[in-house]
ROSE-77311 format. One record per residue (C-alpha): residue in one letter; x, y, z. Coordinates in Angstrom, 2 decimals. Example, Ala and Ser with C-alpha at 12.3 -4.5 7.8 and 13.67 -1.06 7.14 Angstrom:
2
A / 12.30 / -4.50 / 7.80
S / 13.67 / -1.06 / 7.14
This chain:
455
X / -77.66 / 64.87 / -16.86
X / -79.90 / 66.25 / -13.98
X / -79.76 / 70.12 / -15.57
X / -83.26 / 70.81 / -14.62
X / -82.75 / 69.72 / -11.11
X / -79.13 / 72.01 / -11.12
X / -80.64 / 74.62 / -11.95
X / -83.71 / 74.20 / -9.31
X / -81.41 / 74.23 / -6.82
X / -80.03 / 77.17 / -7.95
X / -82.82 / 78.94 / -8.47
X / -84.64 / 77.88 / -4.47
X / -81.16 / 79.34 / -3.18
X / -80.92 / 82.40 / -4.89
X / -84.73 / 82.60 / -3.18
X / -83.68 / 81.89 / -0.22
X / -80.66 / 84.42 / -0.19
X / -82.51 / 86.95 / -1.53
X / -85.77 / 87.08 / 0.32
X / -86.73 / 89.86 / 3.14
X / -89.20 / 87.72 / 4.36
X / -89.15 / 83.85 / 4.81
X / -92.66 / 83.74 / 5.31
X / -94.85 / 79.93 / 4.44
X / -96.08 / 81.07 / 0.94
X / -92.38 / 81.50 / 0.13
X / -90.97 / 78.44 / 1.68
X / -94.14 / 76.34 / -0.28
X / -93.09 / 77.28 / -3.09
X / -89.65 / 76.99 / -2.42
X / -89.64 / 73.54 / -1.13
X / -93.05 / 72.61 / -4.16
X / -90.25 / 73.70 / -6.94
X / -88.07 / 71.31 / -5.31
X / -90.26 / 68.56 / -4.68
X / -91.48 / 68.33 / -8.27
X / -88.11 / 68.37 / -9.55
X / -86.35 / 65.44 / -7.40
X / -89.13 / 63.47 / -8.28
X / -88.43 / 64.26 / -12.22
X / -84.92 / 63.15 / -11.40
X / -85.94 / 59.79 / -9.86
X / -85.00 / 60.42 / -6.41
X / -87.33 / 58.46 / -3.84
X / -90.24 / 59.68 / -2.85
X / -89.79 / 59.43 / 0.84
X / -86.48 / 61.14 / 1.27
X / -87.95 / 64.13 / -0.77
X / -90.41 / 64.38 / 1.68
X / -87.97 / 64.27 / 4.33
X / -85.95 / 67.04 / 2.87
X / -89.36 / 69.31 / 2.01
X / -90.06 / 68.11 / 5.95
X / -86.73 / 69.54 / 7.18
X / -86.93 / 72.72 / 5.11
X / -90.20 / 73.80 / 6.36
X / -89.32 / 72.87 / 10.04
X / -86.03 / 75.12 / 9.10
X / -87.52 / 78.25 / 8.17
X / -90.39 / 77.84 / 11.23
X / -87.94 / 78.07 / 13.64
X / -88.34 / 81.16 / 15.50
X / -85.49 / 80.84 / 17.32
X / -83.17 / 81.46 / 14.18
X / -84.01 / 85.02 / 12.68
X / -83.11 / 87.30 / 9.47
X / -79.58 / 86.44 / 7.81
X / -78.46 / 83.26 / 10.46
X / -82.14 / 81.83 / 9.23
X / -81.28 / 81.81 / 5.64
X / -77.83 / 80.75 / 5.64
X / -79.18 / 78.04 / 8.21
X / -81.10 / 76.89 / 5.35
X / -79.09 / 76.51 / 2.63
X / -76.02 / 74.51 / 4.44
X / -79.15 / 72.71 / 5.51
X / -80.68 / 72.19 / 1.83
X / -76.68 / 71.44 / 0.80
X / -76.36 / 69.23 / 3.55
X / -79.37 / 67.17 / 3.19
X / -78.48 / 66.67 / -0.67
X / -75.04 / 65.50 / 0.25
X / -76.82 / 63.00 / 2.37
X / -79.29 / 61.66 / -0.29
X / -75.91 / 61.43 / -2.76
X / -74.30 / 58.79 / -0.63
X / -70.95 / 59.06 / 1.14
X / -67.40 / 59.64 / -0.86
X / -65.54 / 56.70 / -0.97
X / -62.33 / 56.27 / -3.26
X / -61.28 / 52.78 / -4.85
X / -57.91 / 52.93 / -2.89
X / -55.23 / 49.87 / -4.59
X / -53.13 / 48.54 / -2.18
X / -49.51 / 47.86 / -2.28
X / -49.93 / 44.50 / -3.45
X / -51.45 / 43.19 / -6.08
X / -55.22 / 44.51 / -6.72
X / -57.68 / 42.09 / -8.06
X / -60.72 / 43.69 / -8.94
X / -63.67 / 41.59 / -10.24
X / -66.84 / 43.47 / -12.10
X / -70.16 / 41.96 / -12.19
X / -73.44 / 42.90 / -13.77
X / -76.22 / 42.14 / -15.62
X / -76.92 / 41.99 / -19.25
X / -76.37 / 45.77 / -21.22
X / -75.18 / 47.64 / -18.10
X / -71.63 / 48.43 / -20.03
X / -69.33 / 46.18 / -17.89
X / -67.19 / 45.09 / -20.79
X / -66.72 / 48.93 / -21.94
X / -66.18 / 49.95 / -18.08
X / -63.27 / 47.70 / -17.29
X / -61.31 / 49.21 / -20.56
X / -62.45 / 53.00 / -18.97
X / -61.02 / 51.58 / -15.54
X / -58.16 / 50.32 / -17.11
X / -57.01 / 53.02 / -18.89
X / -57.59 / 55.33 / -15.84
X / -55.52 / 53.23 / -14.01
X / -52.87 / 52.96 / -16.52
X / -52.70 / 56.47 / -17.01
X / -51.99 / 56.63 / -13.25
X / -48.76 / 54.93 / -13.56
X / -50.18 / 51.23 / -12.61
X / -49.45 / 47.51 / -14.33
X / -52.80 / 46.65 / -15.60
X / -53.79 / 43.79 / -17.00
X / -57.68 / 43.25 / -18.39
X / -59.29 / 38.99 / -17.97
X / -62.22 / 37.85 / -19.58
X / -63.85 / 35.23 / -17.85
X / -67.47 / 36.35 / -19.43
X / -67.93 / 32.93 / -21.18
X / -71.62 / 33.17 / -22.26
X / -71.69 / 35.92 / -24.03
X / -70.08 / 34.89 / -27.61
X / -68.58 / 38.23 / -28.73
X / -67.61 / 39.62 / -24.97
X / -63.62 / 38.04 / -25.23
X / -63.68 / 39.73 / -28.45
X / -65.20 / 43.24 / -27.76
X / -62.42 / 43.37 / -25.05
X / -59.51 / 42.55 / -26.74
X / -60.27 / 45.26 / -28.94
X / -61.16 / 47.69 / -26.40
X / -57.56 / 46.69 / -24.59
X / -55.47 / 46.82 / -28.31
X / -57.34 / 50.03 / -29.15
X / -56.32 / 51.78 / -25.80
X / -52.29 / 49.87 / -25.44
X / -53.97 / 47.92 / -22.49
X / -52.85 / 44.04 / -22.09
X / -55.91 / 41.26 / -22.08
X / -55.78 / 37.96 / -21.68
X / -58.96 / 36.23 / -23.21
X / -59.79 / 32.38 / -24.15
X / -62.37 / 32.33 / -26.82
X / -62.86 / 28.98 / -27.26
X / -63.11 / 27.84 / -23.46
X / -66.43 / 28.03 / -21.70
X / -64.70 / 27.43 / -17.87
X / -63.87 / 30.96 / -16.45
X / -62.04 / 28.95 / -13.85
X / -59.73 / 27.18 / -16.05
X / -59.26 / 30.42 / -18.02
X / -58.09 / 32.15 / -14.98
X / -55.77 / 29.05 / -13.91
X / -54.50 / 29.57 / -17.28
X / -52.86 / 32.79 / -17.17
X / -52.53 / 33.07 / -13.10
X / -48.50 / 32.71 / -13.19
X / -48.69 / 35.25 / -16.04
X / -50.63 / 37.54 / -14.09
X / -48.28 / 37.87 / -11.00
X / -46.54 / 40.68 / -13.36
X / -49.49 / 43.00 / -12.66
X / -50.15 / 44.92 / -9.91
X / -53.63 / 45.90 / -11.26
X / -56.39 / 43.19 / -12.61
X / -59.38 / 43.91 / -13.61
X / -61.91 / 40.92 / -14.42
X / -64.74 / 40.62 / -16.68
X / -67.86 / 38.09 / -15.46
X / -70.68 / 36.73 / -17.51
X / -74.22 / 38.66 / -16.76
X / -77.56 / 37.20 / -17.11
X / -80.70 / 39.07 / -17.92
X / -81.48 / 38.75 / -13.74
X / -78.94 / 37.43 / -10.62
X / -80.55 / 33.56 / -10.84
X / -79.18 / 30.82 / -9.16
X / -76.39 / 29.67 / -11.61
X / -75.16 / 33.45 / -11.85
X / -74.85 / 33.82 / -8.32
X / -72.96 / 30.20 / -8.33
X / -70.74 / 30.87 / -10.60
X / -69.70 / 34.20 / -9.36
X / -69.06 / 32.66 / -5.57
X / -66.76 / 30.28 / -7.45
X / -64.92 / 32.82 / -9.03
X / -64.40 / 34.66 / -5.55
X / -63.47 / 31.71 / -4.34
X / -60.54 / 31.02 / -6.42
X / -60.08 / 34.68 / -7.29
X / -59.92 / 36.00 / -4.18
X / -60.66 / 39.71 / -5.59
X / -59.39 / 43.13 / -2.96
X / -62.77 / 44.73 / -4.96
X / -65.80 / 43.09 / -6.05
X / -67.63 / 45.73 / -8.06
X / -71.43 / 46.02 / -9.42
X / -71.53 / 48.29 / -12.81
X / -75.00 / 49.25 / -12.87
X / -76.90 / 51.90 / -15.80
X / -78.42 / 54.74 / -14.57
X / -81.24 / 54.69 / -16.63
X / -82.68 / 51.81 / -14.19
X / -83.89 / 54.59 / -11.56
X / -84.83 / 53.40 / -8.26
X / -84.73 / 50.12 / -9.59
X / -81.10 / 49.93 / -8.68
X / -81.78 / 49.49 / -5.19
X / -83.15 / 46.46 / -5.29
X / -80.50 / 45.17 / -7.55
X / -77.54 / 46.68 / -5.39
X / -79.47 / 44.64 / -2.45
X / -79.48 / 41.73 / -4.24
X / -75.71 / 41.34 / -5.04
X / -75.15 / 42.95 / -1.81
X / -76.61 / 39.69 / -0.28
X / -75.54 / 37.67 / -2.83
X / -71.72 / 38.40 / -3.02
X / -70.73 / 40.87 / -0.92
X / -70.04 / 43.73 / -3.45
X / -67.74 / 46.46 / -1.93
X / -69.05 / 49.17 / -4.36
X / -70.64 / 50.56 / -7.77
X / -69.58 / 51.89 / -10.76
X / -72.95 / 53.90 / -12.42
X / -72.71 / 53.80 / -15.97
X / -74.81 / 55.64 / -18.68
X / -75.31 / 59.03 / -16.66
X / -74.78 / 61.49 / -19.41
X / -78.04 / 59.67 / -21.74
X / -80.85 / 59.68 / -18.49
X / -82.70 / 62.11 / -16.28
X / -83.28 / 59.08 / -13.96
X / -79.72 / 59.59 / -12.60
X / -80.97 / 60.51 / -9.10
X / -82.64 / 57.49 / -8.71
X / -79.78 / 55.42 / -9.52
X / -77.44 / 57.35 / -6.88
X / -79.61 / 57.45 / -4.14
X / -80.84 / 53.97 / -4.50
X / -76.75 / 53.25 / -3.96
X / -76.96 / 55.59 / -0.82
X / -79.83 / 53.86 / 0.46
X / -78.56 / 50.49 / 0.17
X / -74.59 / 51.62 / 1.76
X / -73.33 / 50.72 / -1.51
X / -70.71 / 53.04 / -2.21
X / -70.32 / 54.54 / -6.02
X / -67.08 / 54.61 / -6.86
X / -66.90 / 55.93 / -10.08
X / -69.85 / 57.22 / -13.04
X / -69.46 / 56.58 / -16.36
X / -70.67 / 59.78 / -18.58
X / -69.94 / 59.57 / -22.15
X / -68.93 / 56.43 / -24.38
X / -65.16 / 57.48 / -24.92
X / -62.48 / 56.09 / -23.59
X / -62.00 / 58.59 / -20.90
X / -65.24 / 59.08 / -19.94
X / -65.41 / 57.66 / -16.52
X / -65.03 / 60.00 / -13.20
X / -64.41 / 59.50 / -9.77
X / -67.76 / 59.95 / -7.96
X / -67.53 / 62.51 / -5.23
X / -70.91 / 63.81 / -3.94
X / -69.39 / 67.22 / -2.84
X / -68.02 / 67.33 / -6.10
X / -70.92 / 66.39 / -8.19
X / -73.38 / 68.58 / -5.84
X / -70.88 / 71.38 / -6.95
X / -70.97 / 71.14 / -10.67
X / -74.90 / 70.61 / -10.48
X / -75.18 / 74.02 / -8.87
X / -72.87 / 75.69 / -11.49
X / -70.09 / 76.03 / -8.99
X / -68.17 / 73.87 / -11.22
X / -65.48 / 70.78 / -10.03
X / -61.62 / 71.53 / -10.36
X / -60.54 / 68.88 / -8.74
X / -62.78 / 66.72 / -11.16
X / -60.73 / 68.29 / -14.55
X / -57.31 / 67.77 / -12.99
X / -58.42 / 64.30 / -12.58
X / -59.65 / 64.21 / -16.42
X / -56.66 / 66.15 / -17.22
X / -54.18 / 62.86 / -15.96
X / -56.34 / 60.49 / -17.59
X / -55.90 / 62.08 / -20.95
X / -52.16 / 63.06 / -20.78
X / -49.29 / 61.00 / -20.61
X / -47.28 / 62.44 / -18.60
X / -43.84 / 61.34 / -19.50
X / -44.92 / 61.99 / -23.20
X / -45.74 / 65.62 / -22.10
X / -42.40 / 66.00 / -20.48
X / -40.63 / 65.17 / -23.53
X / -42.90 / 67.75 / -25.40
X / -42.09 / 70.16 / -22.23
X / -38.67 / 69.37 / -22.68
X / -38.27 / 70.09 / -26.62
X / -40.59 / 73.49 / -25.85
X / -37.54 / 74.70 / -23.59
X / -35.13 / 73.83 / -26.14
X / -37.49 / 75.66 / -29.00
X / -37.97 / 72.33 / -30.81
X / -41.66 / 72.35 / -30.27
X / -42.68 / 70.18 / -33.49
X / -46.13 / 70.59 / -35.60
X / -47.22 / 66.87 / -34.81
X / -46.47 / 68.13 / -31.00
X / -49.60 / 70.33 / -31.58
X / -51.30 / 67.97 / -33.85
X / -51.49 / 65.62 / -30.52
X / -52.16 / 68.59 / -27.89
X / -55.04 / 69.63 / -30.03
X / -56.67 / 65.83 / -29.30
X / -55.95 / 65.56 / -26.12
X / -58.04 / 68.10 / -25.65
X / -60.79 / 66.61 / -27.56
X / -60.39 / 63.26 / -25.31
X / -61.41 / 65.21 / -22.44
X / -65.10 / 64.66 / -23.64
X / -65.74 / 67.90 / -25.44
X / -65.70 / 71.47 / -24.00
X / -69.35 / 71.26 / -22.43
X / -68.02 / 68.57 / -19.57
X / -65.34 / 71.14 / -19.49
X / -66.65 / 73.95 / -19.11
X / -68.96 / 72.58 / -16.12
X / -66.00 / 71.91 / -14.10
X / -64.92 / 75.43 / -14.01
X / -66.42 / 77.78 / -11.81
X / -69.06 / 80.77 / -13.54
X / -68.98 / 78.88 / -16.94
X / -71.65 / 76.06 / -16.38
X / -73.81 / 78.51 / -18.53
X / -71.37 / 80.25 / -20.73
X / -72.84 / 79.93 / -24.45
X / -70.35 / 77.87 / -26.91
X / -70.88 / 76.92 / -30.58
X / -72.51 / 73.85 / -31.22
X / -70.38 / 72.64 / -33.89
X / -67.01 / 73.77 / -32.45
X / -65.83 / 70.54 / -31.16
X / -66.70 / 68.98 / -34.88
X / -65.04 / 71.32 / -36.26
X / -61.86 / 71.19 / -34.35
X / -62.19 / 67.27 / -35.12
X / -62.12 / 68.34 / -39.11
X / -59.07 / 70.37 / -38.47
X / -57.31 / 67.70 / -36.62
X / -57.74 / 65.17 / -39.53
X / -56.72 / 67.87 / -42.35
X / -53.74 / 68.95 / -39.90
X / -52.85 / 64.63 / -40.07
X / -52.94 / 64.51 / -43.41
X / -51.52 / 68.14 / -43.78
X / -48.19 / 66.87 / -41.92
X / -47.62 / 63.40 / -43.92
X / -47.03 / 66.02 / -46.86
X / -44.29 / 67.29 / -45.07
X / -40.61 / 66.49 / -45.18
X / -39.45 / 65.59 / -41.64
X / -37.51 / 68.56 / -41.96
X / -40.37 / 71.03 / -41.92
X / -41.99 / 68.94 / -39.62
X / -39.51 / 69.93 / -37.09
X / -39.30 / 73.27 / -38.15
X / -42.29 / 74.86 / -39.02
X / -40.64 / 78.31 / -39.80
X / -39.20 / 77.35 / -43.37
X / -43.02 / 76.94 / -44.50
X / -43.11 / 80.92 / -43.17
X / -40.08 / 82.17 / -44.80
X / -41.31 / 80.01 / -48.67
X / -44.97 / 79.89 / -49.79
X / -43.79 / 77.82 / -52.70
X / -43.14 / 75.19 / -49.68
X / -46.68 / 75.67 / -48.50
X / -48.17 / 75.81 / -51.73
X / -46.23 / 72.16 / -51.83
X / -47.77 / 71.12 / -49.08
X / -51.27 / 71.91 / -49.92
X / -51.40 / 70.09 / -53.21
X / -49.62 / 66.64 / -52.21
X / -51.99 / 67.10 / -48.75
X / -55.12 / 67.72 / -50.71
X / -56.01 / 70.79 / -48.74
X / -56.51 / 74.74 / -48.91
X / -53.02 / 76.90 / -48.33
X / -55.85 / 78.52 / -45.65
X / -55.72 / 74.78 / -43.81
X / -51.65 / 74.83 / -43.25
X / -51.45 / 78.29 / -42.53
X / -54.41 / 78.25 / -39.91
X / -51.98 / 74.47 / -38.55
X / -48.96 / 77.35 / -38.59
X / -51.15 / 79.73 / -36.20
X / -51.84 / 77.18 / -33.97
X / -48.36 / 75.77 / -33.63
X / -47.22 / 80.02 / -33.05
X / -49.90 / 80.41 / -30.38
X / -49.32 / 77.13 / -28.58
X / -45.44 / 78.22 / -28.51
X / -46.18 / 80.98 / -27.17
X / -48.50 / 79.73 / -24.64
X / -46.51 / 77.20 / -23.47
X / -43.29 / 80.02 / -22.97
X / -46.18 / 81.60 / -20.79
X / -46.54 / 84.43 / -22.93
X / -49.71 / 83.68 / -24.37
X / -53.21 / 83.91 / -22.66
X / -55.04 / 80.54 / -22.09
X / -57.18 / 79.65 / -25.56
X / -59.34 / 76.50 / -24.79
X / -59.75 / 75.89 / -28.69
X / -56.22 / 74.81 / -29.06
X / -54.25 / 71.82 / -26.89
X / -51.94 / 72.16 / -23.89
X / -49.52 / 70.11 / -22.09
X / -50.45 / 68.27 / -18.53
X / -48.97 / 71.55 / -16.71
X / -50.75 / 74.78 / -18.69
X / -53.81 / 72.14 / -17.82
X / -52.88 / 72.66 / -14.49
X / -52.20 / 76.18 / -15.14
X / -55.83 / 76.77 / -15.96
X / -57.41 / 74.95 / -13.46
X / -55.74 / 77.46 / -11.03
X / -56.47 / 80.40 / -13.03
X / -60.20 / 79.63 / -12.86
X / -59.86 / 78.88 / -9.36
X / -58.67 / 82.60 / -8.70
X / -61.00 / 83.65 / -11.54
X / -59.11 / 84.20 / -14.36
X / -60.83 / 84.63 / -17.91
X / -61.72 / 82.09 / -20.75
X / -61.46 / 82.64 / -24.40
X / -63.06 / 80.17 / -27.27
C-alpha cells in the first residue's frame, strides 16, 4: 500500500535536510521525484501540481535562508500532504441509540465491512446488532449471518422476504435492545434511479445517526465522482475505503474523498476480521514516512483483546495459575492483529526492519500442533504445566496420543515459561509469542521511548 510513494517522501526530505545548497536543479529534482510518484499513486493531477507549485515557490523565497528555509519546507511538504489526505474525522456514537446504514455498489466489500465494524464496535464495549436489508443479492442475508455467528455478533436477516422495509418493521421492537445497528443495503452495478429510491425510503423509515458509503480503493480517482453522486443523492456523512492493502491506486481513492468533503472514517486493509482502522491522516502520513503509528496499534490492540477475558488471564498470572491454553490464545491474538508486517509499521524505526517471510505461517503451524498438543492433556496438566517438566514419560504421553514430536510440547513448555515470565515483568518483550491487552500496552510505550525489538 503506497510503499513507493513512503519511501519518496522519505527520500525528498532526507534531500532537503541534508542539502548545503537549495539551489533549482535540486529542488527539480526534488519536487520531479515527487511528481512522478503521486501520480503512480493515483493522486490528481492538479493538486500535484499545486504541491510541486508551492515547493518551488518555497525554496525561491529569498527572504527565508539556510536552516529556517529547509525546515520551512518540509512542515510545508507535510502540511500540504495532510491537506490532499482529507481532514480527521472520528465516527463518534452518541448516547442513544446509533443507527448506522452502509451503502455501496456491487463488490466494494459492504457485507464484509459491517461484520469488521461490528466487531470493532463490540470489542469496544457496545450492544451491536448487524440487519440485512440487501434483498437483491441472493446469498448477501446468508454471507452475513455467517460473518456475525463466526465473530459472536447478533444478525437479524429475512431470507425469504424481498421488502427491506417490512424486514426492518419486523425486528424494530427487537432492536430497541441495541445501542449500536449497523445496516446492510442492496448495491447495484451503478446509483440508478430505483437504488437511489429505495435507499431514500430506507432513510426515511430508518432514520440512520450515520449514513455511510464503503467504497474500494482500487477505483482511483474514480471515487470522486461516485462520493459526489451519493453525496447528492443521500446525503452520506462519510466513507469507509475498503481494499487498501491489494492497490497502489490508494491515493486516488483518499484524495478523491478530500476533494469531495467526504470524510473517511475508517480503511479496510486486509480481509480478516480485524482488519479495519480508524483513518487518521496524521496518522497514516506517519506510518507512510516510516515514523510508524502508536496510537494506530493500541487501537488494533483493543480490537483483538477482550479485555475482561485478559483480566481473568491477568488475574490467574498474579495468582501463578497462568494455564497452557492461556498461551495457546495469547499466541493468536497476536496473529489477529494482521501479521507482524502491519505491526511492525506502526512502531517507530521498524517500517524497514527485515523479518522472515514465513514466520507468521509458521507460528500459525505451531498454534494448531499446540491445539491439538493440549486436547492430549489431562486438565490437570493443563493447569499445571510443570508436572510435564518434572516426568518425560508424561510428555512422551502427550506426544503420541497428540500425534506430534516431544520437540513440539517442549518448544509449547518454552513458550508458556517465557510468557510467565514476561507477564511477571521479568522477561524482555518477544513479539513471536502473545501478550495480554496491558504488556500490549507495555510495548507500545517502550517503542515510544525507543526500547528494542526481538523476533
Amino acid at each position: 500500500m503506497l510503499e513507493k510513494l513512503g519511501e519518496v517522501i522519505r527520500k525528498a526530505t532526507d534531500k532537503i535536510a541534508n542539502a548545503i545548497f537549495l539551489d533549482k536543479n535540486l529542488v527539480d529534482s526534488i519536487t520531479k521525484d515527487l511528481q512522478r510518484a503521486l501520480i503512480e499513486a493515483d493522486v490528481n493531477i492538479v493538486l500535484v501540481k499545486e504541491l510541486n507549485d508551492k515547493i518551488k515557490k518555497a525554496a525561491l523565497d529569498e527572504r527565508i535562508k539556510g536552516v529556517d528555509k529547509k525546515e520551512h519546507i518540509i512542515k510545508l511538504l507535510h502540511d500540504e500532504l495532510i491537506k490532499i489526505l482529507g481532514e480527521h474525522k472520528q465516527l463518534k456514537l452518541q448516547k442513544k441509540q446509533n443507527r448506522i446504514m452502509l451503502f455501496g455498489l456491487y463488490g466494494a466489500g459492504k457485507t464484509t465491512t459491517i461484520a469488521k465494524l461490528g466487531n470493532y464496535f463490540a470489542k469496544r464495549g457496545n450492544k451491536v446488532a448487524l440487519v440485512g436489508l440487501d434483498t437483491h443479492r441472493p446469498a448477501a442475508p446468508e454471507q452475513l449471518k455467517q460473518l456475525a455467528e463466526q465473530n459472536k455478533l447478533t444478525c437479524f436477516i429475512e431470507p425469504k422476504e424481498k421488502d427491506p422495509v417490512k424486514i426492518w418493521k419486523k425486528y424494530e421492537k427487537q432492536l430497541k435492545d441495541y445501542n449500536l445497528i449497523l445496516i446492510d443495503t442492496a448495491g447495484r452495478h451503478t446509483l440508478d434511479k430505483d437504488l437511489v429510491k429505495e435507499i431514500k425510503l430506507l432513510n426515511k423509515e430508518i432514520k440512520p445517526t450515520e449514513s455511510i458509503l464503503i467504497m474500494p480503493a482500487d477505483i482511483g480517482q474514480a471515487s470522486k465522482q461516485q462520493a459526489q453522486e451519493f453525496k447528492e443523492a443521500i446525503n452520506i456523512s462519510g466513507v469507509i475505503i475498503t481494499r487498501m492493502d491489494s492497490t497502489a491506486k490508494a491515493g486516488g481513492a483518499l484524495t478523491a474523498c478530500a476533494e469531495t468533503k467526504a470524510p473517511v472514517y475508517f480503511i479496510g486493509t486486509g480481509e480478516k476480521i480485524n482488519d479495519i482502522e480508524e483513518f487518521n491522516p496524521e496518522s497514516f502520513l506517519s506510518r507512510l514516512l516510516g515514523m510508524g503509528d502508536l496510537q494506530s496499534l493500541i487501537e488494533k490492540i483493543k480490537s483483538v483483546t477482550n479485555e475482561k477475558e485478559q483480566e481473568k488471564i491477568q488475574k490467574r498470572i498474579e495468582e501463578g495459575k497462568l494455564s497452557l491454553s492461556d498461551v495457546v490464545e495469547q499466541v493468536k491474538s497476536m496473529g489477529s492483529m494482521g501479521g507482524l508486517d502491519k505491526i511492525k509499521s506502526m512502531i517507530p524505526g521498524l517500517g524497514d526492519a527485515k523479518i522472515p517471510d514465513n514466520l507468521l505461517e509458521n507460528q500459525q503451524e505451531k498454534i494448531s500442533k499446540w491445539e491439538h498438543v493440549i486436547k492430549s492433556m489431562t486438565q490437570e496438566e493443563r493447569d499445571n504445566p510443570e508436572l510435564l517438566e518434572k516426568q518425560t514419560s508424561r510428555i512422551a504421553r502427550v506426544a503420541k496420543g497428540a500425534g506430534v514430536h516431544t520437540s513440539d510440547i517442549r518448544s509449547l513448555l518454552k513458550q508458556y515459561n517465557m510468557l510467565s515470565e514476561m507477564m511477571k515483568g521479568g522477561a524482555e518483550i518477544d513479539m513471536s509469542q502473545g501478550m495480554s491487552q496491558k504488556q500490549m500496552m507495555k510495548l507500545a510505550k517502550k517503542f515510544a521511548k525507543g526500547g528494542k525489538l526481538r523476533f
